[in-house]
Each structure stands twice: as structure tokens, then as C-alpha cells.
C-alpha positions in Angstrom: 24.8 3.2 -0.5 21.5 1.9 -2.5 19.7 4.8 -4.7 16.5 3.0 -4.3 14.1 3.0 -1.3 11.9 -0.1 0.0 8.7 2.6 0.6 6.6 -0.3 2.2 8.8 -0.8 4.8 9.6 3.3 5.2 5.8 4.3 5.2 5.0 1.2 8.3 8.2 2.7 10.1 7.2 6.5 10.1 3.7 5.5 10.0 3.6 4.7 13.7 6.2 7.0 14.3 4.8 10.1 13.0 2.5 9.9 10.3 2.9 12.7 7.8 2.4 15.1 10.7 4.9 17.6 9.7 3.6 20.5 12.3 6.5 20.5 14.0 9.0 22.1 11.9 9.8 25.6 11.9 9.3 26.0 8.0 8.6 29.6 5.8 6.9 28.7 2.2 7.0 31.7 -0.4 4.5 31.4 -3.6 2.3 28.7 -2.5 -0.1 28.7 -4.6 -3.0 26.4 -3.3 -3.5 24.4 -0.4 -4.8 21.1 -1.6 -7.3 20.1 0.8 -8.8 23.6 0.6 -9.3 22.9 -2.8 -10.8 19.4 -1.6 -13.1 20.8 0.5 -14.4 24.1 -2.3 -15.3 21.0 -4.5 -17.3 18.8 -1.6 -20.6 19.2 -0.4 -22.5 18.3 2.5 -24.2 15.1 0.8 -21.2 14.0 -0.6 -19.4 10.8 0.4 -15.5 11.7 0.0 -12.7 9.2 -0.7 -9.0 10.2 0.1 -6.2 8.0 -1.0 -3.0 7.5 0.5 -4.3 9.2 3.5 -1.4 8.6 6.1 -2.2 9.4 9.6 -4.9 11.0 8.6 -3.4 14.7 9.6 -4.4 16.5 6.7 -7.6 15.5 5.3 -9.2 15.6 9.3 -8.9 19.4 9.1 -12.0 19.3 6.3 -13.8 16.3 8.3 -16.9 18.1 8.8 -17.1 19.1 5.1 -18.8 15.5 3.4 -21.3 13.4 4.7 -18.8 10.6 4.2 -15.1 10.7 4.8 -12.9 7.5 4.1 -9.6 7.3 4.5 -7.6 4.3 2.6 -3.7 4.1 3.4 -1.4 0.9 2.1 0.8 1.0 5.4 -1.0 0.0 8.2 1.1 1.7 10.5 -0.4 4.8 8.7 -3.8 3.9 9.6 -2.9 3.3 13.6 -1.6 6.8 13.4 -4.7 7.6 11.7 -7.2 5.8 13.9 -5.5 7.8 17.2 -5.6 11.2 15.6 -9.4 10.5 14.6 -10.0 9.7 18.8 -7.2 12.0 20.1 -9.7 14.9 17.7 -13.3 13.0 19.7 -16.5 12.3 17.8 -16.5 12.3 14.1 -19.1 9.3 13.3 -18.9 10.2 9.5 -15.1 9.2 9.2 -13.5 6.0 8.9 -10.3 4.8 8.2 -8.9 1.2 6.4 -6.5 -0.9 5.6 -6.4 -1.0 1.7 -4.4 -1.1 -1.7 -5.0 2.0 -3.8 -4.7 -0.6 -6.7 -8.1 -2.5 -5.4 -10.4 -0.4 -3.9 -13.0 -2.6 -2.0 -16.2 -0.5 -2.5 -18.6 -0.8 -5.0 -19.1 1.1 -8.7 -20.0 4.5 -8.7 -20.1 5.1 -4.8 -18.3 8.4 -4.0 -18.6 11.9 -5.3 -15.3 12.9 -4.6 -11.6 11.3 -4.4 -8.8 13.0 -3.5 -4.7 11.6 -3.3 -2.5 13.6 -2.1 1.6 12.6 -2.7 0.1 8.9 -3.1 -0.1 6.9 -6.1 -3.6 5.8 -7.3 -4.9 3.5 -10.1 -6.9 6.1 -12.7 -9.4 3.2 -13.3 -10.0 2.1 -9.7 -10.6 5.8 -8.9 -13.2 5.9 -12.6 -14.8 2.6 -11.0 -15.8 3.7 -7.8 -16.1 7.6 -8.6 -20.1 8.9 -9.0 -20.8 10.4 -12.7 -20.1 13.6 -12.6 -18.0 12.8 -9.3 -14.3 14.7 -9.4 -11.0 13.4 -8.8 -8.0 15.8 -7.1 -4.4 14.4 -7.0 -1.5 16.7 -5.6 1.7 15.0 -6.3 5.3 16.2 -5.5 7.4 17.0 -9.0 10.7 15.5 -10.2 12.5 19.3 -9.1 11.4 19.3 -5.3 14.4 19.7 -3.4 17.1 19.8 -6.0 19.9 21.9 -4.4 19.5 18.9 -1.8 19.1 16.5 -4.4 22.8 18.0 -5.8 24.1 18.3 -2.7 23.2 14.5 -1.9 24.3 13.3 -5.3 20.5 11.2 -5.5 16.9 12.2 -4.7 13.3 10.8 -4.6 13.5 10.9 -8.2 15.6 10.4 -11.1 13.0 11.1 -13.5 12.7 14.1 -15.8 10.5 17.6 -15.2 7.1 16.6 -16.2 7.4 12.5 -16.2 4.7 12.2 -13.7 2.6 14.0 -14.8 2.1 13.6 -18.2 1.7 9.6 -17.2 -0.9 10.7 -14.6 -2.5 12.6 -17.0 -2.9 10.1 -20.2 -3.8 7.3 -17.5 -6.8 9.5 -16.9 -8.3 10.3 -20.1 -7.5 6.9 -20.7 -9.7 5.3 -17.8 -12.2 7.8 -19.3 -12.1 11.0 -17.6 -12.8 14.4 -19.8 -12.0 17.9 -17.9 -8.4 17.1 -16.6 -6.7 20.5 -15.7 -2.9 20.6 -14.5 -1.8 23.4 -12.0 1.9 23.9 -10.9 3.9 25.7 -8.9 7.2 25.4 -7.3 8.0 27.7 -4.4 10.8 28.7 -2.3 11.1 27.2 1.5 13.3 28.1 4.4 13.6 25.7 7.3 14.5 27.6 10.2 17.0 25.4 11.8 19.3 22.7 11.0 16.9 20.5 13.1 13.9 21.2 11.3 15.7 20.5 8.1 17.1 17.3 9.8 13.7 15.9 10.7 12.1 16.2 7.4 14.7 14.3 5.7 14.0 11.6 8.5 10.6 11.3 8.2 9.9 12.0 4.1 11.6 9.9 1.4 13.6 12.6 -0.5 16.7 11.1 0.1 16.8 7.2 -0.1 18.4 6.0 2.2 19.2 9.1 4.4 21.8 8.7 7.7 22.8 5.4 6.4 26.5 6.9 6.0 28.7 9.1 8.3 29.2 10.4 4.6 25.6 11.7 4.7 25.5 13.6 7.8 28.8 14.8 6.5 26.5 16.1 3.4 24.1 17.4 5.2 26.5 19.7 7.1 27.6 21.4 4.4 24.4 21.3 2.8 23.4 23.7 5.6 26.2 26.1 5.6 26.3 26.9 1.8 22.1 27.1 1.8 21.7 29.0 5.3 20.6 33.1 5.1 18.7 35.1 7.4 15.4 33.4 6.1 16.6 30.6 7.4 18.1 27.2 5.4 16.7 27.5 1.4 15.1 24.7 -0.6 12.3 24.2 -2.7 8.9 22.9 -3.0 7.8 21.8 -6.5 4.3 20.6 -6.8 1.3 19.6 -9.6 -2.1 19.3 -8.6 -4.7 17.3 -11.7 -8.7 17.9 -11.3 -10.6 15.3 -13.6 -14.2 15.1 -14.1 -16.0 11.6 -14.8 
């Protein structure tokens, strides 16, 4: 079985499948310490035009709509964007959002044009996001760190990342003082999750990229089984949630 993922071609599929709309699952977090668009929203004021990056199907970043003057949602997969464009009607008038079509690596809108950017588990270019970002503007990234789900990364024998604690961010962090951002502040955290059901479980690792390649195998359902039996208490079936969130000031 291939260790690698072709993410284009994931994101279109569960793009017009789901999104990134996770609401279903039956899932207990313990020491969350932040939620990101909260934080998004704290640092976003009423004149402000708002850019968020990677947005999916837009799930997310609609709950704090109402919050900028301006809300643009950029997605590489257009499938995310469909998803996006029928949550945005299915939620009925919001004339100060849009949604497009657009490489995080070339960002069609002029120098200096929004106050705020936000990407959340999506990569970004650090000197795209300088271009377009207003001085004194602020960039938020919350990305997913190389120890989420490692008893299922074990149990698997592969995971969403072979890197070491820390790679990620440290990169994320020198390309942003190197695209000329000063104020850069890190924040971890990496809490405990119980997934209620085997199902719940099951439909996360269908719809997210943490194991490449998932259900290719009768091996991996095989996996997943006892997965569940050695992980399963009465809080339900145990995993983790390991997350880093940057703030950067131009």
C-alpha cells in the first residue's frame, strides 16, 4: 500500500462530498485550548476585509461571517468551493462573503488589501499572505502537528506525517520573519479526544487525510478493528488532537 497521498484529488473527492463539515461525529475533546476562528474573529473588526485560506466548504469560517466587512474565502479544490458556495445559500443572505477558486501560492488580489488572513490546516505562501496583508494587518495559521493521532498512526504503521515534533512549525515560522513579519507568537496544545463510536471514528478517517490511503486494504479495516478494541473505555474510543496556532504582525 502507497505511504503517500495525491491530496488534490482527495480534497476535489471529499470536497463535494462533505467539505470539512465534521458536525456529525459524536466526538468529546479534553484541554482544548482555543478555538481558532474565535480567535479570528477577537482580532477582526467591523471595517475589516478578512481573507481565509484554505477555506473548504466554508463550514468553519461562516460561523464569524458577520464579524468583517469583507469575508473571502480561497480554496485550491474546487469541489471545496461548490460545497462552499451551497453552504453560503443553504445559510441565505450574506452580501459581504464570497468564495473562489484560487492557489494559496498566487493570490489574485492586489498589495496591501486585507486586514486580516487567516489558514486554518491549509498551507499558505508567507510572502503571498505579506503581499496582500494591510500594514499593521495580522496573519493567524492553525495547523495540525506531526503527533495528532499517534496511537492511530502506530496502530496503522503510517500517518499524515512522517516528519518530526516541531518540523512544521519551525519552517512556518522562519518563512515568516523571513517574508518580513515581526510579532510571530506560537501556541500549542495537544488534547485528548474520545470518539463515541466505532462509526464516528470510521468516518473521520474517510473524510480527513490521517491515514493515506485508508480502506485500500482488507488489512486496514482489519487495523482498524483492533485499533478500536485496545483504545475503547467508557469515554468512548481515545486519540489525540495535537495542534499549533502562529499570529504574525506585518
Amino acid at each position: 500500500m502507497k505511504n503517500s497521498i495525491d491530496y488534490a484529488a482527495f480534497y476535489e473527492r471529499v470536497g463535494r462530498m462533505n467539505g470539512w463539515d465534521f458536525s456529525s461525529m459524536n466526538v468529546v475533546s479534553e484541554k482544548i485550548e482555543w478555538n481558532f476562528y474565535e480567535e479570528v474573529a477577537r482580532n477582526t473588526r467591523s471595517s475589516d476585509l478578512l481573507l481565509d485560506i484554505g477555506t473548504g466548504g466554508g463550514e468553519a469560517v461562516l460561523s464569524i461571517a458577520k464579524v468583517a466587512l469583507l469575508l473571502v474565502g480561497i480554496d485550491l479544490a474546487q469541489g471545496m468551493i461548490e460545497t462552499a458556495q451551497h453552504n453560503l445559500q443553504a445559510l441565505g443572505v450574506h452580501p459581504n462573503v464570497r468564495f473562489l477558486h484560487m492557489d494559496a501560492g498566487k493570490l489574485v488580489f492586489p498589495n496591501h488589501f486585507f486586514n486580516v488572513i487567516s489558514a486554518r490546516h491549509s498551507g499558505f505562501s508567507a510572502t503571498e499572505v505579506f503581499r496582500v496583508l494591510a500594514d499593521g494587518g495580522i496573519f493567524l495559521t492553525q495547523q495540525v502537528s506531526e503527533q495528532d493521532k499517534h496511537n492511530i498512526s502506530e496502530a496503522f504503521g503510517r500517518g499524515q506525517s512522517a516528519n518530526r515534533p516541531g518540523t512544521l512549525m519551525n519552517r512556518y515560522q522562519n518563512e515568516l520573519h523571513e517574508a518580513g513579519f515581526h510579532d510571530i507568537q506560537i501556541r500549542e496544545y495537544n488534547a485528548t479526544e474520545y470518539y463515541a463510536t466505532p462509526d464516528d471514528l470510521l468516518f473521520l478517517l474517510t473524510h480527513a487525510p490521517i491515514i493515506p490511503g485508508f480502506g485500500e486494504t482488507e488489512a486496514d479495516f482489519e487495523h482498524f478493528q483492533q485499533f478500536v478494541e485496545e483504545h475503547h473505555d467508557e469515554k468512548g474510543i481515545r486519540t489525540n488532537s495535537a495542534r499549533f496556532m502562529i499570529t504574525a504582525r506585518k
